[in-house]
C-alpha positions as CSV (number, residue, x, y, z in Angstrom):
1,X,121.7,93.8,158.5
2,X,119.0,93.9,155.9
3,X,117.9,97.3,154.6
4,X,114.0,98.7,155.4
5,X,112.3,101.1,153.5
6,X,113.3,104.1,155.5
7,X,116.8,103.5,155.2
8,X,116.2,103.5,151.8
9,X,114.6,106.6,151.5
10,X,116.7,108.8,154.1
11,X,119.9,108.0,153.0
12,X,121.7,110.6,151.6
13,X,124.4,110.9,148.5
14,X,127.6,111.3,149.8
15,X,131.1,112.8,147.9
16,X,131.6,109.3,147.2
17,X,129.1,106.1,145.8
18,X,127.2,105.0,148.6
19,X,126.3,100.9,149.0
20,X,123.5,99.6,151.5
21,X,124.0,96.1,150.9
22,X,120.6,94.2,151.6
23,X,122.1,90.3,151.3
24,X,122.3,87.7,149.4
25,X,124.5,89.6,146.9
26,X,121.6,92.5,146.4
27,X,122.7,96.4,147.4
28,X,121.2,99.8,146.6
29,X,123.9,102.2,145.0
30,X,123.6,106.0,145.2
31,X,125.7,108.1,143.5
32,X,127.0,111.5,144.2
33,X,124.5,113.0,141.9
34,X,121.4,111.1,144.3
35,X,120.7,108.5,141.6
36,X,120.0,105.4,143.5
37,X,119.4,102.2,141.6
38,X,119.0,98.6,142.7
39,X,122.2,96.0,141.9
40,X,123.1,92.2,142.3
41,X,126.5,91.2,142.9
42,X,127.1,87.6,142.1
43,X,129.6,84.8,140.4
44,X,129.2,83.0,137.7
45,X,131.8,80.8,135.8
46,X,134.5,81.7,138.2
47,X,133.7,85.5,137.1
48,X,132.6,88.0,139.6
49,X,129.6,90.3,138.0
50,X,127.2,92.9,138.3
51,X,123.3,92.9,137.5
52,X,121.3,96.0,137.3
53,X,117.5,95.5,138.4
54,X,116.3,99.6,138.2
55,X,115.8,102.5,139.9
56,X,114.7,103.7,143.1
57,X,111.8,104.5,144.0
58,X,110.7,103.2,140.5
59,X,112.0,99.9,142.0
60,X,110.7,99.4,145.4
61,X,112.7,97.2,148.2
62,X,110.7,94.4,148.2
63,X,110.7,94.4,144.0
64,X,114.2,94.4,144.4
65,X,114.3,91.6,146.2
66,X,112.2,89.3,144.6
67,X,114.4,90.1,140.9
68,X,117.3,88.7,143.5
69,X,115.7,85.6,144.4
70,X,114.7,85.0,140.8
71,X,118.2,85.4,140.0
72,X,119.6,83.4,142.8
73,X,116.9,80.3,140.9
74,X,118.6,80.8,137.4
75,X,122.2,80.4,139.0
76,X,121.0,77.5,140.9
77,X,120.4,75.8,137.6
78,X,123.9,77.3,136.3
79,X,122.2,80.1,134.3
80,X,123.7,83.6,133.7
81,X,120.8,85.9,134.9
82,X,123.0,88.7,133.5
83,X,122.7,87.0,130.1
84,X,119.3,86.1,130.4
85,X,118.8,89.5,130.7
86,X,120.2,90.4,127.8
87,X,118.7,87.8,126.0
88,X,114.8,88.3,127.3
89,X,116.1,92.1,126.4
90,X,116.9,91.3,122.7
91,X,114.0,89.2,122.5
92,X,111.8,92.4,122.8
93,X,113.4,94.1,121.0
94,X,113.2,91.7,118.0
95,X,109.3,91.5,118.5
96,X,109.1,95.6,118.6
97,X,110.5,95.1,115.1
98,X,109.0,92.1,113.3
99,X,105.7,93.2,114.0
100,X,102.8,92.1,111.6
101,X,102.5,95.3,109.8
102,X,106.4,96.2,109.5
103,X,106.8,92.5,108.0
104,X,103.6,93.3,105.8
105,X,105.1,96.5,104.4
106,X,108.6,94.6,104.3
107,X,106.5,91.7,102.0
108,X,104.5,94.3,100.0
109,X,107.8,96.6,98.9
110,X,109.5,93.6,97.6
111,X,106.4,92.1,95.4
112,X,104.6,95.0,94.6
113,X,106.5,95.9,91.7
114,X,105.5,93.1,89.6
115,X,102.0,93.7,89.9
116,X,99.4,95.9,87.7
117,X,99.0,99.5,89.8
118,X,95.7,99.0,90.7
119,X,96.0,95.4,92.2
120,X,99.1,96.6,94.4
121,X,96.8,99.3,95.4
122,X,94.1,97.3,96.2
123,X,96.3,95.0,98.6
124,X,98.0,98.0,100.7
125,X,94.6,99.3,101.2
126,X,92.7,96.4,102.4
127,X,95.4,95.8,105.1
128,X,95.7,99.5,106.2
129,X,91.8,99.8,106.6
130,X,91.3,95.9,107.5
131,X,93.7,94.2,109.2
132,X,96.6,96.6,110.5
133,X,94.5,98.5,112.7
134,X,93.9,95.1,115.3
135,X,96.9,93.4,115.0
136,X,99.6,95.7,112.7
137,X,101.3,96.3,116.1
138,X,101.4,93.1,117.4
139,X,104.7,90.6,117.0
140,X,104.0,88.4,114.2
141,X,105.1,85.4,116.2
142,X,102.8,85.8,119.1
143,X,99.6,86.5,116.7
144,X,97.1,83.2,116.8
145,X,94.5,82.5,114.8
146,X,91.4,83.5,116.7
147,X,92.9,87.2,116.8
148,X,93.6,86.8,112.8
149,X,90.0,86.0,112.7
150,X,88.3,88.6,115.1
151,X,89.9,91.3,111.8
152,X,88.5,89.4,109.4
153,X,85.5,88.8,111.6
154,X,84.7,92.8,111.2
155,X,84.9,92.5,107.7
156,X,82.4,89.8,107.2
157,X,80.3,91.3,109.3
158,X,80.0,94.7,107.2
159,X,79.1,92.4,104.3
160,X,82.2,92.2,102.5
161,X,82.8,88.5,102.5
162,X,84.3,88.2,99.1
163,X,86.9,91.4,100.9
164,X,87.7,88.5,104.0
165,X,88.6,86.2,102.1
166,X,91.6,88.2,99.9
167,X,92.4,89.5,103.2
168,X,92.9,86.2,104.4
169,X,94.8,85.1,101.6
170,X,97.1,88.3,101.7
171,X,97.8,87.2,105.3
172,X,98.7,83.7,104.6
173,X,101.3,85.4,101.7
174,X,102.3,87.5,104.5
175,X,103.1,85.2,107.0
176,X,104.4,82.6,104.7
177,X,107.2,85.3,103.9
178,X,108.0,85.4,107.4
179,X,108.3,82.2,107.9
180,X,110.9,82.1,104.5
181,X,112.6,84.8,106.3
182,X,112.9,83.2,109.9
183,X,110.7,85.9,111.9
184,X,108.2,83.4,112.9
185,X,107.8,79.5,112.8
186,X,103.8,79.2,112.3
187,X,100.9,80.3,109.6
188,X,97.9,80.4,111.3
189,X,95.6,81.4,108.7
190,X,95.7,77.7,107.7
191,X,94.0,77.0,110.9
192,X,90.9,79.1,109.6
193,X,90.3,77.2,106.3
194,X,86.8,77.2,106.1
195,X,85.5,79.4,109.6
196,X,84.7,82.2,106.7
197,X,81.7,81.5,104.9
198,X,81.8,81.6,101.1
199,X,81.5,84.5,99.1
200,X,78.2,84.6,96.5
201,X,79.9,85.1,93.0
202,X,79.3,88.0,91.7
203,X,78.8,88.1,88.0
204,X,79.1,91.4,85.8
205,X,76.1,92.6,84.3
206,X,76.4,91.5,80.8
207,X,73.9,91.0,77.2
208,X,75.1,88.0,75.4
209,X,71.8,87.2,73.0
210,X,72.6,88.2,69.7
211,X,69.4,90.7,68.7
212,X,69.8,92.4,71.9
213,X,73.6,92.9,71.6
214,X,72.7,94.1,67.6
215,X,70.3,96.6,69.8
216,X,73.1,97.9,72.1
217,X,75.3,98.3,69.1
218,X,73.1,100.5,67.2
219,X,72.3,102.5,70.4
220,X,76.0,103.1,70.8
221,X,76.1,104.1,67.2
222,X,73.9,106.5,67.6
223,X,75.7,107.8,70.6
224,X,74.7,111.4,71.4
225,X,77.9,111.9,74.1
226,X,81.3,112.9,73.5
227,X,83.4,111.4,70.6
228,X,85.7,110.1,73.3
229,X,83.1,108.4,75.3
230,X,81.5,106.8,71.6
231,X,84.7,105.5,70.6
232,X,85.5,104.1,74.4
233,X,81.9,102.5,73.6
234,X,82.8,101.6,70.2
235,X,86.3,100.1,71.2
236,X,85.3,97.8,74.0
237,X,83.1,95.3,72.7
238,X,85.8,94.8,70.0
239,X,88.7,94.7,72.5
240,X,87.1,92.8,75.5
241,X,89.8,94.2,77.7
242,X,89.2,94.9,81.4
243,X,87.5,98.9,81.8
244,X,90.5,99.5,83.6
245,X,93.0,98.4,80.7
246,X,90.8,100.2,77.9
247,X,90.7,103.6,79.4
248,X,94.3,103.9,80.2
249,X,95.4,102.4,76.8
250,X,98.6,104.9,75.4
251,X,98.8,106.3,71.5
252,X,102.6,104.8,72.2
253,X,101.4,101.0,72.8
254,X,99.4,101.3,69.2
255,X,101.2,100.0,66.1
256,X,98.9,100.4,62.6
257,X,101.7,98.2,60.8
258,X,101.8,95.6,62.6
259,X,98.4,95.6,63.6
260,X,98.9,95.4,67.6
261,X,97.9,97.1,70.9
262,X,100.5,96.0,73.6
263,X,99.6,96.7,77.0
264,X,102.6,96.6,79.2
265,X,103.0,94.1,82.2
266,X,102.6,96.9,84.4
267,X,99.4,97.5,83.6
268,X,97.7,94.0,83.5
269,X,96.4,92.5,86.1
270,X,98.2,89.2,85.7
271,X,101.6,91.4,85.5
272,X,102.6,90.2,82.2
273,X,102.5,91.7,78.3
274,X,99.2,91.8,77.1
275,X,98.5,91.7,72.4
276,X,95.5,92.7,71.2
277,X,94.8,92.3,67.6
278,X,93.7,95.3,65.8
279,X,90.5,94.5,63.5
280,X,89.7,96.6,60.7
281,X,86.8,98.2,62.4
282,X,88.8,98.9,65.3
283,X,91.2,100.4,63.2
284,X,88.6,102.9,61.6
285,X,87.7,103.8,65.4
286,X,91.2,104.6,66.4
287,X,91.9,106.8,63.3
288,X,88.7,108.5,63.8
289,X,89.7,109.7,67.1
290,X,93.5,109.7,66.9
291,X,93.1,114.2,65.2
292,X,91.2,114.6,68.5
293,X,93.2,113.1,71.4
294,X,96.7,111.7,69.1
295,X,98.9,114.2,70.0
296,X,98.8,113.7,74.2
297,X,99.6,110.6,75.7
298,X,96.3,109.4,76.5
299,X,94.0,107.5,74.2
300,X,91.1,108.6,76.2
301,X,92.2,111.6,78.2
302,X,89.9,113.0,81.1
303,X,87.3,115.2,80.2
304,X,89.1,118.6,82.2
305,X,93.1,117.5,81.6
306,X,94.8,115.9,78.9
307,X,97.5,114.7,81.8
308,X,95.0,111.8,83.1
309,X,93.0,109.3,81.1
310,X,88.9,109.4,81.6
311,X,87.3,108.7,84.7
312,X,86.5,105.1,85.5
313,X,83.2,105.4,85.7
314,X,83.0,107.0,81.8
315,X,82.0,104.0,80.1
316,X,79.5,103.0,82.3
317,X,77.8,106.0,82.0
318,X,77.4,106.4,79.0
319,X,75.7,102.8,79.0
320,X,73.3,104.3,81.5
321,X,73.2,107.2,78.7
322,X,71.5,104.8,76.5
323,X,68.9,103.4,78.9
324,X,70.9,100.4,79.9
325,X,70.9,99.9,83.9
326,X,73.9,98.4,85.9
327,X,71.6,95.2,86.4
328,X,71.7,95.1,82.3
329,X,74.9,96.2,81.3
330,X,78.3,97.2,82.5
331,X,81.4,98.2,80.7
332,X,83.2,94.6,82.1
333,X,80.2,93.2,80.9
334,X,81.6,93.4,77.3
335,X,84.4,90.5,78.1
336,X,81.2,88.4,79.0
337,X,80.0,88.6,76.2
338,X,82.6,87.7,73.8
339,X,83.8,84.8,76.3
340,X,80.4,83.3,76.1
341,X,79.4,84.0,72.5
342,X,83.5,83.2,71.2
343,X,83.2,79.8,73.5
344,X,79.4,79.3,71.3
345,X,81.0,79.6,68.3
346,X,83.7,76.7,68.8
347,X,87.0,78.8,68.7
348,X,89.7,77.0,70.9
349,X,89.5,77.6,74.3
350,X,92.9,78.4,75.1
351,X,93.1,81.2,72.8
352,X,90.0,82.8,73.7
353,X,91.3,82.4,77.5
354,X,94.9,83.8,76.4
355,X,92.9,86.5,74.5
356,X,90.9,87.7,77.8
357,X,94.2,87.7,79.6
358,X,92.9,84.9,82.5
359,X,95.5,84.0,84.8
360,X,98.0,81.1,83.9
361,X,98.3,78.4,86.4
362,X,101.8,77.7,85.4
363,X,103.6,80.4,86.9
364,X,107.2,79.7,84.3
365,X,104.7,79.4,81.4
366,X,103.2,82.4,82.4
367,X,106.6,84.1,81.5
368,X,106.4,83.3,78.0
369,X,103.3,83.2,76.5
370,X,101.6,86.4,75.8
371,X,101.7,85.4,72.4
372,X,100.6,82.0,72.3
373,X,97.9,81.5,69.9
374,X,98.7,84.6,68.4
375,X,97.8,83.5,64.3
376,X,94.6,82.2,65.9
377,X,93.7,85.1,67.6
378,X,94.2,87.4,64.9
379,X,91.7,85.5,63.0
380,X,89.4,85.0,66.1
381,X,89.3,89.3,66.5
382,X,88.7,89.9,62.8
383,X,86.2,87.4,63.1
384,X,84.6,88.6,66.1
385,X,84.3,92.0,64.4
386,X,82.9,91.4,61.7
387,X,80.1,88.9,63.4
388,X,79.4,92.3,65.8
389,X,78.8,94.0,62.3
390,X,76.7,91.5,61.2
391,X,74.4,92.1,64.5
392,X,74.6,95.3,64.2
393,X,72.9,96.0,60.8
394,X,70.7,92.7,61.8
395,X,71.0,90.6,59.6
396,X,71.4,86.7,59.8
397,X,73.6,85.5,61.9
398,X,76.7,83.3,60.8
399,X,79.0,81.4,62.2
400,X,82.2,83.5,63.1
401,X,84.5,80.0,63.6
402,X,87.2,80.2,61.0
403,X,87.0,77.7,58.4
């Protein structure tokens, strides 16, 4: 006789398990303790086995039932609904633990530590304040592209297009690892090619006619500031290095014989050794400052500890120091200028672009060629340092191409 819902509620727990069988293989088990819980008897394979649907009351009668008839279907077309169980079980349990962001973090440990610092930082923090936050939780093989582009959507719409846009490309790295790595079977950031608008470039303030960079020259000359911030000033125009590279440079990575500043791999954006001729006026610089700061670690230390190099914002202030605005001038500006005024001159392209540390398309030959052009670019610095002398005590301006 099949059960009702007051049988299954005033049934008491006897010394022994209790069954109220129901039909169709399906009975409600109470234990000694009062437990009751919902179970299918069946056979499969020749095999006589047990199914567990749940508990009462969490599991009412007619639930119960239909989980039987569901499982009567499956072994109708000769599946195990004990195994398919298990499976749909495991299948959740996969998803709770390839989900976007724990494959993100999985991607970023392993790749992180071949890139510069403050590009690795970059990356974390544009997905932690971007992207995990809508669909970190979610199971990397159920996300689609409109919900990849409602994240980036809220980005956009803030105004940080350029920001989308790496954030898209992070994501495509992302899910292009998980693919390598069998957690899911689709990308579908390639399916939003194109639905983010383009980005305006945005060029760094820079001075690249000759009498005005002779004027900022002299100004910085004349530099009223600390002798740290003068020779920062002093030092970039003759480097051209990224602010970030120049104000963490290391006494350690200077060599006065062999005329070199190598800035390690870890440090550069491209994540490879960076050489840096030394010129004889940057030479002069360096020893000027070296009795001040040579004996800590830091080339340019922070103005309050000597265990941290200067602010980021040090060089660009003291442009603003000397009347030049951000629209003007900035302290990345300074790689403009020698790009542009280098490329005037006629010195080979390739060594200028090895010299400014651009990426290399060829990943291998990436590997290998921190020094290539090195004789040229020796030349090219010297060059380049005098010509800046030249503008600065304004006179007429030569040629700096080697003959």
């Amino acid at each position: 006789m099949p059960l009702t819902n007051i049988s299954v509620k005033n049934t008491k727990p006897g010394e022994k398990p209790i069954k109220l069988f129901d039909g169709g293989g399906l009975f409600l088990h109470i234990a000694p303790s009062g437990g009751k819980s919902w179970r299918l008897k069946y056979r499969f394979g020749g095999k006589e086995k047990l199914l567990t649907f749940g508990t009462y009351p969490e599991i009412t009668l007619s639930e119960a039932r239909e989980q039987r008839d569901q499982a009567r279907k499956l072994l109708a077309t000769d599946i195990d609904p004990g195994e398919n169980k298990k499976a749909q079980k495991a299948a959740l349990q996969e998803n709770s633990e390839n989900t976007f962001e724990m494959i993100a973090r999985e991607w970023f440990g392993k790749f992180a530590p071949s890139w510069a610092q403050n590009h690795s930082e970059k990356i974390i923090r544009r997905l932690e304040r971007d992207i995990f936050p809508w669909i970190g939780k979610s199971p990397i093989s159920e996300i689609k592209a409109p919900e990849l582009l409602m994240a980036l959507r809220r980005v956009e719409n803030r105004g940080a297009t350029e920001t989308a846009h790496r954030a898209l490309q992070n994501c495509g790295q992302i899910f292009r690892y998980a693919i390598a790595t069998g957690r899911t079977e689709r990308d579908p950031t390639i399916a939003l090619r194109g639905a983010i608008p383009p980005s305006k470039v945005k060029h760094h303030s820079s001075i690249i006619e000759p009498k005005a960079i002779g004027e900022l020259l002299r100004a910085i000359k004349g530099y009223q500031g600390t002798l740290i911030t003068k020779c920062a000033l002093q030092l970039a125009p003759l480097f051209f290095v990224r602010p970030g590279e120049l104000r963490k440079a290391e006494w350690s990575e200077f060599n006065f014989e062999t005329l070199e500043w190598r800035i390690p791999a870890e440090r550069m954006k491209m994540g490879e050794l960076h050489i840096v001729p030394l010129s004889t006026q940057a030479i002069i610089v360096l020893r000027e400052l070296q009795p001040l700061t040579g004996n800590g670690r830091y080339v340019f230390p922070g103005a309050r500890t000597n265990g941290r190099p200067m602010s980021e914002n040090t060089v660009n202030a003291g442009l603003r120091r000397l009347g030049y605005t951000n629209d003007q001038m900035t302290g990345h500006g300074f790689r403009s200028m020698a790009s542009t005024l280098l490329n005037e001159q006629g010195w080979h392209r390739d060594a200028i672009e090895r010299q400014l540390a651009h990426a290399e398309r060829n990943s291998v030959r990436a590997a290998y060629n921190y020094a290539e052009h090195l004789p040229e670019r020796r030349r090219m610095m010297q060059a380049w340092a005098d010509f800046l002398d030249k503008l600065e005590e304004n006179s007429t301006i030569v040629s700096i191409k080697a003959a």
